[in-house]
C-alpha atoms as one frame of an Amber mdcrd trajectory, in Angstrom:
protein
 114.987 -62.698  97.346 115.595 -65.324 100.251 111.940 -65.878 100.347 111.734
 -66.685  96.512 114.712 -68.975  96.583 113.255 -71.245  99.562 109.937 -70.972
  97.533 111.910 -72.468  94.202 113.569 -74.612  96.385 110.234 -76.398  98.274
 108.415 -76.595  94.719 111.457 -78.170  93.523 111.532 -80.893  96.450 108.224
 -81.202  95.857 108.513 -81.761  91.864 111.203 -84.457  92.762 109.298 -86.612
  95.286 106.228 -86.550  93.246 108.847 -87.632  90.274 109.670 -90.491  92.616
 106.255 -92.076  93.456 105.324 -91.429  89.753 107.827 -93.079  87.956 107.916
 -95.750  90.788 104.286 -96.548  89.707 104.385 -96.460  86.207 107.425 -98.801
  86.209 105.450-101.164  88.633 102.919-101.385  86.155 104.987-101.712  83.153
 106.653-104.653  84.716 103.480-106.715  84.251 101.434-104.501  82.157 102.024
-107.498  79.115 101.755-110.516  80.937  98.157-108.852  81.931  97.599-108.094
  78.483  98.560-111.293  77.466  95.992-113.067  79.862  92.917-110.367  79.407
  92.892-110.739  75.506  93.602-114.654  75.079  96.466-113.401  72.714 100.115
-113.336  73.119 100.532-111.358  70.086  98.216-108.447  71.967 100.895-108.090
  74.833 102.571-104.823  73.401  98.799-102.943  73.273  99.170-102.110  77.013
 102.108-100.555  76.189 101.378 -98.377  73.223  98.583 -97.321  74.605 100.264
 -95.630  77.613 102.698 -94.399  74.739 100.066 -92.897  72.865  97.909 -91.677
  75.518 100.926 -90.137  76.785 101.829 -88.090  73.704  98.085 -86.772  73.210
  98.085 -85.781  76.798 101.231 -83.738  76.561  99.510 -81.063  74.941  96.660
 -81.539  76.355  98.064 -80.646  79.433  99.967 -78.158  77.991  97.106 -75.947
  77.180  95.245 -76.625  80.224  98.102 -75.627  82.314  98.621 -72.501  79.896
  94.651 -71.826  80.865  94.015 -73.077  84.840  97.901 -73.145  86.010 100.665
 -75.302  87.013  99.357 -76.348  89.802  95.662 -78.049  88.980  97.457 -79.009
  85.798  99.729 -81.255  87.412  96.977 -82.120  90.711  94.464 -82.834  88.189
  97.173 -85.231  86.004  97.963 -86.902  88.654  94.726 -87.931  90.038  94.056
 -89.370  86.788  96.458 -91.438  87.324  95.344 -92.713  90.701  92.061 -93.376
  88.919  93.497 -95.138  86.453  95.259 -97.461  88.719  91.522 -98.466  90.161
  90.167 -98.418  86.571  92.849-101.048  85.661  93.588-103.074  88.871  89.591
-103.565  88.969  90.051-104.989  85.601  92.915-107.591  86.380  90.013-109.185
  88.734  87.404-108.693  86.893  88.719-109.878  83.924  88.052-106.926  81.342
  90.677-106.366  78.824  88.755-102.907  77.522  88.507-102.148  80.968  92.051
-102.361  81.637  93.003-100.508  78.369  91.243 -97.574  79.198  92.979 -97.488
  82.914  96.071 -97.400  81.100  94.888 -94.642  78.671  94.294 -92.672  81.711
  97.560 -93.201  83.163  99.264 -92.408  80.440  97.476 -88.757  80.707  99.068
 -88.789  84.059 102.681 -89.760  83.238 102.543 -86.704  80.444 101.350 -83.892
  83.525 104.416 -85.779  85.811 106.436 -85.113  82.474 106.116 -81.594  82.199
 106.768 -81.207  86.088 110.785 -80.631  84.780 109.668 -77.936  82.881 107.882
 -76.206  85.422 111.346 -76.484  88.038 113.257 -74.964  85.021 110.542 -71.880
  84.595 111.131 -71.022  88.262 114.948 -70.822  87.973 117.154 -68.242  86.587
 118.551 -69.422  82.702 122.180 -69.740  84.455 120.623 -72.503  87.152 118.167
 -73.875  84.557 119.644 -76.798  83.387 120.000 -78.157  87.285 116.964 -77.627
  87.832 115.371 -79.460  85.177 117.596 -82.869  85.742 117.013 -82.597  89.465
 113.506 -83.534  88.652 114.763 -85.821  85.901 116.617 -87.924  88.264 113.738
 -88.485  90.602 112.962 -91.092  87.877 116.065 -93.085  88.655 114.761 -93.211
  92.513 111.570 -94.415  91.054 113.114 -96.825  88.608 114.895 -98.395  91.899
 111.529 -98.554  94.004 109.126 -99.660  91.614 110.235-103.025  90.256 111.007
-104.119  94.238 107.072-103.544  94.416 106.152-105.851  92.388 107.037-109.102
  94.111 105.143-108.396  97.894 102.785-106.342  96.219 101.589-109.533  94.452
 101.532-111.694  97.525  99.603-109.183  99.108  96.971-109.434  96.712  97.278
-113.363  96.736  96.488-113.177 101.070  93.893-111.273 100.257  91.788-114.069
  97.700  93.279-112.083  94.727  94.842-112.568  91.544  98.523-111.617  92.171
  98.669-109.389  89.023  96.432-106.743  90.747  99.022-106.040  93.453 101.298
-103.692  91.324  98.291-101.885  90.633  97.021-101.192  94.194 100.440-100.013
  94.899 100.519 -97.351  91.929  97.303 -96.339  93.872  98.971 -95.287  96.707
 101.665 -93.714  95.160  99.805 -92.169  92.870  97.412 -90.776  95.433 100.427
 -89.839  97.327 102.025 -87.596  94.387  98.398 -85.988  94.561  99.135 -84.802
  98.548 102.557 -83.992  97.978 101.445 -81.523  95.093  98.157 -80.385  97.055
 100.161 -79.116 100.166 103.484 -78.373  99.193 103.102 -77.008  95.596 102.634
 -73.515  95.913 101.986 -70.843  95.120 101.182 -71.365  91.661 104.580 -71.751
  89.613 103.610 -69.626  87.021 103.458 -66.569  89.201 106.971 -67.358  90.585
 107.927 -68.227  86.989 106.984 -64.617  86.534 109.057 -63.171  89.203 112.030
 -64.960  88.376 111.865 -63.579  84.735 111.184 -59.793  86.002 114.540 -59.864
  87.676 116.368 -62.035  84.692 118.757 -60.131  82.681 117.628 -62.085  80.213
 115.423 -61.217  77.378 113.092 -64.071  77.923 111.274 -62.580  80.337 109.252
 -60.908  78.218 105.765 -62.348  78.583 103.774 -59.071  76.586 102.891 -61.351
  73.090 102.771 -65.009  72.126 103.777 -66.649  69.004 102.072 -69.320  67.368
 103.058 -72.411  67.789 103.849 -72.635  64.160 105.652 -69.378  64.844 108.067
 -70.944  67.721 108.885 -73.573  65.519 110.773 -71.470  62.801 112.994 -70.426
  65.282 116.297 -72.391  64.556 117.253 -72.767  68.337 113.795 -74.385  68.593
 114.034 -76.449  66.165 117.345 -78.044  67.153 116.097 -78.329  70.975 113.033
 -80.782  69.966 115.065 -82.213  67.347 117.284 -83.304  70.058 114.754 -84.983
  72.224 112.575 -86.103  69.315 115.613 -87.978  67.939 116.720 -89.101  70.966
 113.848 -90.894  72.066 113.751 -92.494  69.188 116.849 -94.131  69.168 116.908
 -95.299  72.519 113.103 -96.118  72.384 113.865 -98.449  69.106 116.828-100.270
  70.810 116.050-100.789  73.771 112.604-102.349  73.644 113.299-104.906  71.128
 116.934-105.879  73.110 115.311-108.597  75.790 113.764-110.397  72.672 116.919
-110.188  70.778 118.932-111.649  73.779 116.195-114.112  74.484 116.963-115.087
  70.967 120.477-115.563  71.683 119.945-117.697  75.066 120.656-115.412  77.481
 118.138-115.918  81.065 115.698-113.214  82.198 118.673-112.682  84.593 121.205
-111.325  82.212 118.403-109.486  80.408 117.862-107.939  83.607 121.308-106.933
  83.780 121.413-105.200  80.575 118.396-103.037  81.560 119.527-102.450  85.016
 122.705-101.141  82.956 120.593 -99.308  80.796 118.407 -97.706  83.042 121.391
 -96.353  85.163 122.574 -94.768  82.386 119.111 -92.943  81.563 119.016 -91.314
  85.440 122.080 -91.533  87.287 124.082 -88.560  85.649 120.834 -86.267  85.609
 122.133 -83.740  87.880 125.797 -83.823  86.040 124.313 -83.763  82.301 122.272
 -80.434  84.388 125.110 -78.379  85.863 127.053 -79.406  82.469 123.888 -77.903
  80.154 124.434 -74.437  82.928 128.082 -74.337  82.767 129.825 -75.028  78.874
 126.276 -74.766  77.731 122.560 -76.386  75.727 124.511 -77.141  72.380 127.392
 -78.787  73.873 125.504 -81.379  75.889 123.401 -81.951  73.148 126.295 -82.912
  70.891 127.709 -84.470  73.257 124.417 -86.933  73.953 124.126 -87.091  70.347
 127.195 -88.960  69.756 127.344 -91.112  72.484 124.096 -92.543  70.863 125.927
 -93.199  67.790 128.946 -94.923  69.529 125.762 -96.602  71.811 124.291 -97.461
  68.189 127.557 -98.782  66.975 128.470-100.950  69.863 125.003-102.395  69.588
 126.159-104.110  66.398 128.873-106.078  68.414 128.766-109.572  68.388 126.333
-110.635  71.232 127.369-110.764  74.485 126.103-109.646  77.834 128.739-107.022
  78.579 128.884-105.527  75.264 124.932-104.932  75.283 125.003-103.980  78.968
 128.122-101.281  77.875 126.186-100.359  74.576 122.463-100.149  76.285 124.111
 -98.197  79.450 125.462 -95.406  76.415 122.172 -95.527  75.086 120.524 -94.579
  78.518 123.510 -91.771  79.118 123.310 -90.239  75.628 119.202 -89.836  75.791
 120.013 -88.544  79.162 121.930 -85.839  77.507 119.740 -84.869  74.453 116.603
 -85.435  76.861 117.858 -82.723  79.789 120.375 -80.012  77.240 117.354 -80.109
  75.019 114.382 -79.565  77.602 116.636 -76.578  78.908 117.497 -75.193  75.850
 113.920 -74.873  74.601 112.741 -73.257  77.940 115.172 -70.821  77.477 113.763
 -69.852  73.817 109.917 -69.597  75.029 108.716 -66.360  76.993 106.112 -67.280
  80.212 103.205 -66.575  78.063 104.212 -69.359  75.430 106.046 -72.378  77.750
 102.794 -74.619  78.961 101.678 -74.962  75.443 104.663 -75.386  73.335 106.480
 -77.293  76.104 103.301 -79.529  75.465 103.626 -79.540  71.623 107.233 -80.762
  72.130 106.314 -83.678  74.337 103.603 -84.684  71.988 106.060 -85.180  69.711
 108.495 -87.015  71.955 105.442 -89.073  73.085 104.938 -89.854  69.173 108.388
 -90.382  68.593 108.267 -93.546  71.307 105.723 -95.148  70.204 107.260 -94.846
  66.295 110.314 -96.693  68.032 108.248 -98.979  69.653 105.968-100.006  66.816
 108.922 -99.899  64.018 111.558-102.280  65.944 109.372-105.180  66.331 108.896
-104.981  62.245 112.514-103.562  61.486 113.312-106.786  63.788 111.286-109.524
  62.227 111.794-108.095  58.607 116.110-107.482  59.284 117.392-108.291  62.200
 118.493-106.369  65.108 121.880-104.902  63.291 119.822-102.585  61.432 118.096
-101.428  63.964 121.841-100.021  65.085 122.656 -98.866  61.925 119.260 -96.641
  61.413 119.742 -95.535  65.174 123.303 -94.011  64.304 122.039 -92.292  61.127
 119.199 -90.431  63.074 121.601 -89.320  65.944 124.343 -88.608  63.604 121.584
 -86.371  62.315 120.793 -84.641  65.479 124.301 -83.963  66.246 125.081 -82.383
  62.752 122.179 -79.850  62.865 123.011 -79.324  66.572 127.076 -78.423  65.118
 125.261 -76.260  62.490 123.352 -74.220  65.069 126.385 -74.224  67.095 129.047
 -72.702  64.399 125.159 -70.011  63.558 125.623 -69.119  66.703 129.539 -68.445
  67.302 129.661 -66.648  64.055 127.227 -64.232  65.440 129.021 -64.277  68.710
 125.490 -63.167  70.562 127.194 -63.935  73.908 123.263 -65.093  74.883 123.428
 -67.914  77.113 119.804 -69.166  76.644 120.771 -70.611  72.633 124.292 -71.599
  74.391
């Protein structure tokens, strides 16, 4: 048993640093993945296509990846995912110089695959943990992204005089840093990822109490989705990305709007991005200890208060307060419902549904993406609020319904907690 819990704990370590340098790259390239887009298509109005195509690339490859890693393993699954991504980072830096804007989309398209294998990696900590230290392990990975969130955007400035010393355009830099780190992630994962999870997944569940070890049949995917507990765990995160995804990316315009400099926009996302990460390992050992459908409910109506206080008259503290809600109540929905569904799936089903529910988070951002720049222009940013509050009042509701299910039937089975 001592062996198997310093095994869980290395493949943990090494899901979190590879969590690190992957969300570190992603957000170096997001910094300046519009401006480039901007400047490679001759149209300002093309800016957001970098961006929804990581978005959409993402979603597809969450399944994708899902039913490779059902098929080949954890392991090459998320080796494989992440050299992608250090291919895409040449695909697309080549492009800033060369000026190719297809060029550069299709880099982007192929980091995208590689942010939805990093995605997964939570998943695949949770799988090697008992259902009583699941939830932990799942945000432990989550919060790697708040290291990465700190490290990548203080890339972007040397990064870009690097490339300027070196006869380049400055825009490049970001992308021969994501390089590294991606190529880095690929080392970390090569060495230190092993054995395969899957087999320790295995173990874990042969000594669980817990009915979910049970690995002899599969359901359908259709099949997994008629289970109530099921559906309320992707409604969750499907809902939850949603609202923060349609708030938050159409805030900076909606400041600019109001006057405010890139340096109080900055402070509202710094806000805002605390919120997402910083409480990942509380939001964890909160999802293990009063239990799945309390955190949810709990992240679901902090969006709506988030949604609510958006709606303030504009100032910088009330949107860095209401954005910072936003981040913490996704943070909540994102980790109780990611545990909660791995607790639902036996070994045998997890790579491909936990797939088939990012694809739909995945689709669920770029819906939020694509429908606050036209809810925006058409209404405002008020209704934006408004619509965000209804769809996580929704989530919450159906989350209470499962909830009072549940205690009537007084199963006493942690993993629909």
């Amino acid at each position: 048993m001592k062996d198997l819990q310093k095994i869980t704990r290395r493949i943990t370590r090494t899901l979190f640093f590879s969590q690190v340098n992957v969300s570190a790259g992603l957000i170096l390239i997001a910094t300046v993945s519009a401006i480039v887009g901007a400047e490679l298509s001759g149209k300002a109005t093309w800016a957001g296509v970098p961006s929804a195509v990581v978005l959409l690339s993402s979603a597809v490859g969450a399944l994708v990846w899902g039913i490779f890693m059902e098929r080949a393993g954890r392991r090459k699954g998320l080796i494989f995912g992440l050299a992608l991504g250090a291919g895409g980072s040449i695909l697309a830096g080549s492009a800033v110089i060369t000026v190719s804007f297809l060029v550069f989309l299709a880099g982007l398209a192929l980091l995208g695959l590689a942010q939805a294998a990093m995605q997964l990696g939570r998943y695949i900590a949770g799988d090697i943990h008992p259902v009583e230290e699941r939830g932990r392990a799942i945000a432990s990975v989550v919060v790697g992204g708040a290291v990465g969130a700190i490290l990548g955007p203080l890339l972007v400035a040397p990064t870009g005089q690097f490339a300027l010393n070196a006869g380049l355009n400055e825009l490049a830099g970001p992308f021969g840093a994501a390089l590294v780190l991606f190529s880095l992630a690929v080392l970390i994962n090569f060495i230190w990822l092993r054995p395969e999870p899957a087999i320790i997944a295995s173990e874990i569940a042969k000594m669980s109490v817990s009915a979910d070890g049970d690995t002899s049949t599969a359901r359908s995917i259709s099949g997994i989705l008629h289970q109530p507990a099921v559906i309320v765990a992707v409604i969750a995160m499907v809902f939850g990305q949603l609202v923060m995804v349609m708030l938050m990316v159409i805030t900076s315009l909606y400041m600019k709007g109001h006057g405010n400099s890139l340096g109080e926009i900055s402070l509202v996302f710094a806000a805002h991005t605390f919120g997402m990460f910083a409480f990942s390992i509380f939001s964890g050992r909160l999802a293990d200890r009063i239990g799945r459908l309390a955190v949810i409910m709990i992240g679901s109506i902090t969006l709506v208060g988030a949604c609510l206080a958006s709606m303030l008259p504009p100032s910088v503290p009330a949107l860095a307060a209401a954005l910072f809600f936003l981040g913490l109540g996704w943070n909540f929905c994102y980790v109780g419902g990611s545990t909660m569904l791995s607790d639902q799936l036996s070994l045998s089903e997890q790579p491909r549904m936990q797939g088939t529910s990012d694809l739909l988070v995945g689709l669920a951002s770029a819906i939020g993406s694509l429908a606050s720049g036209f809810i925006f222009a058409s209404s405002g940013y008020r209704p934006m609020g408004v619509l965000g509050a209804i769809f996580a009042l929704v989530s919450f509701l159906l989350t209470l319904w499962w909830w009072r299910k549940w205690k009537r039937a007084d199963s006493g089975n942690v993993a629909e907690r």
